[in-house]
C-alpha positions in Angstrom: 37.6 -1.3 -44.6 41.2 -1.6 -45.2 42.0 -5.1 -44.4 45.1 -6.4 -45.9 44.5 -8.3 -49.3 40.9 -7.5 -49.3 39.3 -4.9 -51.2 37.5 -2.5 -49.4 34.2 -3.1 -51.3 34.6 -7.4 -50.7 32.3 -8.8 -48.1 32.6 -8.9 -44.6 30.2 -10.4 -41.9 29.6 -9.6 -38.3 28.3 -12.1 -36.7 26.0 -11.7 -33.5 25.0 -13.6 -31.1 22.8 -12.5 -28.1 22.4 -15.0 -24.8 22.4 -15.5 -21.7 19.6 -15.7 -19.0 17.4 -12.5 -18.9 19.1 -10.5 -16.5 22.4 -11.4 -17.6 22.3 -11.3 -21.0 25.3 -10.8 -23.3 26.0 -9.5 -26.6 28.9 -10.9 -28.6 29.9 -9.2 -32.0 32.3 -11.1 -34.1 34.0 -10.1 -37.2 34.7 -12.6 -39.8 35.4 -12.2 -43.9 33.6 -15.7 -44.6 29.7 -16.5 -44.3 30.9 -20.3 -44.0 29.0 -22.6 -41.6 32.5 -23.2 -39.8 32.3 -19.8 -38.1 29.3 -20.8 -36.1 30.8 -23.9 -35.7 33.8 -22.2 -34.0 32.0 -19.5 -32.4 29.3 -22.1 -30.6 31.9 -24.9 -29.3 30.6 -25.6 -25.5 27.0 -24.3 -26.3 24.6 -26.3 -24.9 20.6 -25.8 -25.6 18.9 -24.0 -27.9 19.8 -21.5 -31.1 17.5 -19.5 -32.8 18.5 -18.0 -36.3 16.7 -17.2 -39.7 16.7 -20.0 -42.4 20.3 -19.8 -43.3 22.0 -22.7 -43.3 25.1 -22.5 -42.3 24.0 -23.0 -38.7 22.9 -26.5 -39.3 27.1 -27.7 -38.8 26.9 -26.6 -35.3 23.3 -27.5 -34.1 24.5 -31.3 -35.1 27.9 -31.3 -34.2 26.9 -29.7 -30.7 23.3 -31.1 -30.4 21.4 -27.6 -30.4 17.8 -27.3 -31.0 17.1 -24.6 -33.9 14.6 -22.1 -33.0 12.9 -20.2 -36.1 12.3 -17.0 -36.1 9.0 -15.9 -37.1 10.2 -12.2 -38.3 12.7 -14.1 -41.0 9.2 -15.9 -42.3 7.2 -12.7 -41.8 9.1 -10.3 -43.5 8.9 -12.4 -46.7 5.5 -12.0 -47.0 5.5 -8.2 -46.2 8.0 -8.1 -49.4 5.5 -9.9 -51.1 2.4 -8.1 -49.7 4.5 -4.5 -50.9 4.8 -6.1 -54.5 1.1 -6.2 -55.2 -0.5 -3.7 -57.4 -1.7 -0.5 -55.6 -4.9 -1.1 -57.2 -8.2 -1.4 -55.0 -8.6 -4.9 -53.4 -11.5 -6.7 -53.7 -10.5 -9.6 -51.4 -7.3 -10.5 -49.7 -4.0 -12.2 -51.0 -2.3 -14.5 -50.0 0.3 -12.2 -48.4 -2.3 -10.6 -46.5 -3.9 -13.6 -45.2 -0.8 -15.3 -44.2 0.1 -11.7 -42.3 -3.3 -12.1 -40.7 -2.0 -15.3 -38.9 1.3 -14.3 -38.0 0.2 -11.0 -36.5 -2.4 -13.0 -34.4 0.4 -14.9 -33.3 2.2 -11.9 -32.3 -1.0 -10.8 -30.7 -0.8 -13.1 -28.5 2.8 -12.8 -27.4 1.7 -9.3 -26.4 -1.3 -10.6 -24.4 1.7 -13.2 -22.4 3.7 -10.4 -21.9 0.5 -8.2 -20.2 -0.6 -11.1 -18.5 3.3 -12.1 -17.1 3.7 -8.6 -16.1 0.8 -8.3 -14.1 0.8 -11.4 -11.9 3.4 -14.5 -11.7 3.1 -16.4 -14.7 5.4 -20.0 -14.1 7.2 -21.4 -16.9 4.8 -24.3 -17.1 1.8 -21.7 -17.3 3.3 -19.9 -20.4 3.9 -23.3 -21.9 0.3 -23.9 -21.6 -0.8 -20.9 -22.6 1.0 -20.9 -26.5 0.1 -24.4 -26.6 -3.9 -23.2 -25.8 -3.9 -19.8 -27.8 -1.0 -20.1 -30.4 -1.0 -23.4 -31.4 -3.9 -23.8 -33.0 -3.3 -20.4 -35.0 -0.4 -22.2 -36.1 -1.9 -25.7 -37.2 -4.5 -22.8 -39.4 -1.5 -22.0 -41.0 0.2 -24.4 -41.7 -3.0 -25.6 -43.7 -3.5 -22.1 -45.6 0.3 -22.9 -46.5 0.2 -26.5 -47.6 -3.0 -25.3 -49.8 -1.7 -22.7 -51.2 2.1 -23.7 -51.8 0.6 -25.2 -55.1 -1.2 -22.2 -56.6 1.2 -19.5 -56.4 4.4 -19.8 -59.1 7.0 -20.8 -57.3 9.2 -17.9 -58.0 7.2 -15.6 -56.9 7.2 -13.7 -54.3 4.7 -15.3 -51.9 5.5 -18.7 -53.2 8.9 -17.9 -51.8 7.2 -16.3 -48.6 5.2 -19.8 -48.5 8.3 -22.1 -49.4 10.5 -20.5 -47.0 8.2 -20.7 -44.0 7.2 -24.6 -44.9 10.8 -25.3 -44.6 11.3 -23.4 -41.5 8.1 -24.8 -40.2 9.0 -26.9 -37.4 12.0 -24.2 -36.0 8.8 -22.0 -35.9 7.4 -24.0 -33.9 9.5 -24.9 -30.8 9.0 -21.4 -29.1 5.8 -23.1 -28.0 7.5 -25.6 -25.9 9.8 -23.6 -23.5 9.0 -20.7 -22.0 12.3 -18.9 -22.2 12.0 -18.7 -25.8 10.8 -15.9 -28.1 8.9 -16.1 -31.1 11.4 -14.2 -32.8 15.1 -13.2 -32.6 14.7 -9.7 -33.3 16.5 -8.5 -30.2 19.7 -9.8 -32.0 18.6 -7.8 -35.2 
């Protein structure tokens, strides 16, 4: 708080990352008084493989320069629509909004994360089977949402909140989707939140 030249009320960032292979993971906090896309450019020379971050931009320096394949995170996208889902009136509902039905997708997708999990913890599950298995059960959840989104992205103002919700996910849309292709990915990065 009392960094030379700095007020104590400027901003600051701490940065984290979390990596590593699952028994040997690491944590790695590091302080920095920019949001710049040069500090993950600094803190990611040598990296090799795959980063998963929200939406924000300023990762997109160092998945070029270093040839890193961005992961979404579906929390980022989800909580958008939870904000938006809290906005709506308290009055009662006669059919769902778009929030809600967008929610409905993603917590099926989550669902079935869950089910992996059970199913990984109960007998041998091969990185090739848990490939297979998003592609057969979350995949097609997906491609459902992806065409609620692109038919909705039209009908909600765009400054809304669920035309925000909608916007940001479309743009994210095919980060979200590469957790269905390795097996050592997650669908979110919520273990760095």
């Amino acid at each position: 708080l009392k960094e030379p030249d700095k007020p104590v009320i400027s901003d600051k960032y701490m940065w984290v990352s979390l990596g590593g292979p699952p028994d040997k993971q690491s944590v790695l906090f590091h302080y920095d008084p920019s949001r710049s896309g040069d500090v993950p450019v600094e803190l990611l020379e040598g990296f090799k493989g795959y980063l998963q971050t929200d939406g924000y931009a300023g990762y997109n320096a160092a998945c070029e320069k270093y040839g890193l394949i961005s992961v979404g995170c579906m929390d980022h996208a989800r909580r958008k629509f939870i904000e938006a889902q809290a906005a709506q009136p308290k009055k009662k509902k006669v059919k769902a909004s778009k929030a809600d039905t967008a929610l409905s997708y993603i917590n099926k997708l989550y669902r079935i994360e869950r089910q992996l999990k059970e199913l990984k913890e109960k007998s041998a599950f091969t990185a090739e089977k848990i490939v297979a298995y998003r592609q057969e059960h979350s995949i097609p959840v997906l491609d459902k949402l992806k065409v609620f989104l692109d038919k909705n992205v039209s009908k909600v103002p765009a400054k809304s909140l669920t035309g925000k919700a909608i916007t940001y996910m479309l743009n994210q849309w095919p980060k979200l989707l590469v957790y269905c292709t390795n097996a050592a990915l997650r669908i979110s990065n919520i273990m760095a939140e």
